[in-house]
N, C-alpha and C positions, 0 to 999 in steps of 0.2 A: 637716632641720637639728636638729642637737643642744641642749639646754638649755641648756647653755652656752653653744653660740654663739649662740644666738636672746640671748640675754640680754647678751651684747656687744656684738652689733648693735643693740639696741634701746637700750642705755647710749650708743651710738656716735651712735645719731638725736640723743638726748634731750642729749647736751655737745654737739652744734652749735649744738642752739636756747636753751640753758639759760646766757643772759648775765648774770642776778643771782648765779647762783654764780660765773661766770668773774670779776666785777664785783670781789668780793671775795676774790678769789686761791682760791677753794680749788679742789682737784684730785681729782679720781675716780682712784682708784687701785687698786680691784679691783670686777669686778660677779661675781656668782654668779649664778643662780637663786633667788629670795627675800632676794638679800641686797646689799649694797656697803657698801665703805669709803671716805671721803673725809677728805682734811686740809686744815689752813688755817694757816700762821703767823700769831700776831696781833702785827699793826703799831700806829705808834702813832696811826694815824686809828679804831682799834680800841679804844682804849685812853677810859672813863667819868672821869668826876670823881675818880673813890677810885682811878682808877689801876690797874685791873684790866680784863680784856675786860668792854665790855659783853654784859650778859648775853643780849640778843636776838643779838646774832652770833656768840653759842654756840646760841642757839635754830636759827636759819638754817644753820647747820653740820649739825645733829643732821639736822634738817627738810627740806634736801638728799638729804643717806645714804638718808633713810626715803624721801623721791620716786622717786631709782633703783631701791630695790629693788623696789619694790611694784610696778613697773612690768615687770619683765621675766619677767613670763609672758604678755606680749602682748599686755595687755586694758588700754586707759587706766587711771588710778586717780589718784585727786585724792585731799588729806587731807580724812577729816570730822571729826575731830575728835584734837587734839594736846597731850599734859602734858609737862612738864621739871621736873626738882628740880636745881637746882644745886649739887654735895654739895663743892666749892672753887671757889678763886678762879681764873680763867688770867693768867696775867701778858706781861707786853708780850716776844716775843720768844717766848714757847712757841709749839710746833707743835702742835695740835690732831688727831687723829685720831676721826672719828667711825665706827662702825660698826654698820651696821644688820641685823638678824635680821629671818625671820618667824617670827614665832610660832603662827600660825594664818588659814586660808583658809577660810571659808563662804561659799558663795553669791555676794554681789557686794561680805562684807565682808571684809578681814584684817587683824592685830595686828601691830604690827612695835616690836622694842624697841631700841632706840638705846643704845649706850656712848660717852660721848665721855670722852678720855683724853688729857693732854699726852704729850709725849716724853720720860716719866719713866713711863709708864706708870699714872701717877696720875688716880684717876678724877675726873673733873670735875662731869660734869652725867648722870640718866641721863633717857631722852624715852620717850614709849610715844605710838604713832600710831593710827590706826583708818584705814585707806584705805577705797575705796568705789570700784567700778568703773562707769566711763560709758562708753556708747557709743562706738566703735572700739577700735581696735589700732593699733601703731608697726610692724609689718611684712607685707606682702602677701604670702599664703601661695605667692607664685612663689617662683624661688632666688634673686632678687635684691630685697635691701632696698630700701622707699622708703616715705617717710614718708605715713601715711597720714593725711589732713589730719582732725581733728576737725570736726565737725559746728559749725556759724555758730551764735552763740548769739540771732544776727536769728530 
């Protein structure tokens, strides 16, 4: 299997299980190898005191992106450690686009840097992740996909 489609399919496991993003409407809408983009319209259950998205569910948008990508070279990977700067506001009714890069692979850590942008192309927040891989993988090296249950934390 190709890199790309390893990384389809393991995007394809991970939006079955992945109900706090469906929760909040957003959508995967491309995976790469090292990388994905997801959007999210903000509604007005979205919408803070001053009238602008609140800012953790631009966090949660960003911190999505960065979960799928880090993910599809096979190897689990959780965040260890996660920044955001919020460089504007998003307002009630923007479409959100996050998109995530790697930037860097060592050993069991990598970098991945996050753009999120409305649908004016105007940049919003940027994030930078540090993933960390744990024990398992999302695909058994047969030809057909199946999710491969992580280890009990009993």
């Amino acid at each position: 299997m190709n890199k790309q489609a390893l990384a389809e399919r393991i995007a394809g496991v991970i939006e079955r299980e992945d109900r706090a993003s469906r929760f909040l409407g957003m959508r995967l809408d491309e995976v790469k190898p090292g990388a994905a983009r997801m959007s999210m319209r903000v509604t007005a259950d979205m919408v803070n005191g001053q009238r602008v998205c609140h800012g953790g569910l631009i966090f949660s948008l960003a911190d999505s992106s960065f979960g799928y990508a880090c993910n599809t070279h096979n190897h689990r990977a959780l965040a260890a450690s996660c920044t955001i700067d919020f460089l504007a506001p998003a307002q009630l009714g923007d479409e959100l686009t996050a998109q995530a890069s790697e930037v860097a692979r060592a050993g069991r850590s990598a970098i991945y840097d996050v753009r999120v942008t409305n649908q004016r192309g105007e940049l919003i927040a940027t994030f930078r992740g540090r993933a960390a891989t744990v024990k398992g993988s999302w695909i058994n090296s047969g030809t057909e996909p199946e999710l491969v249950r992580a280890p009990s934390p009993n």
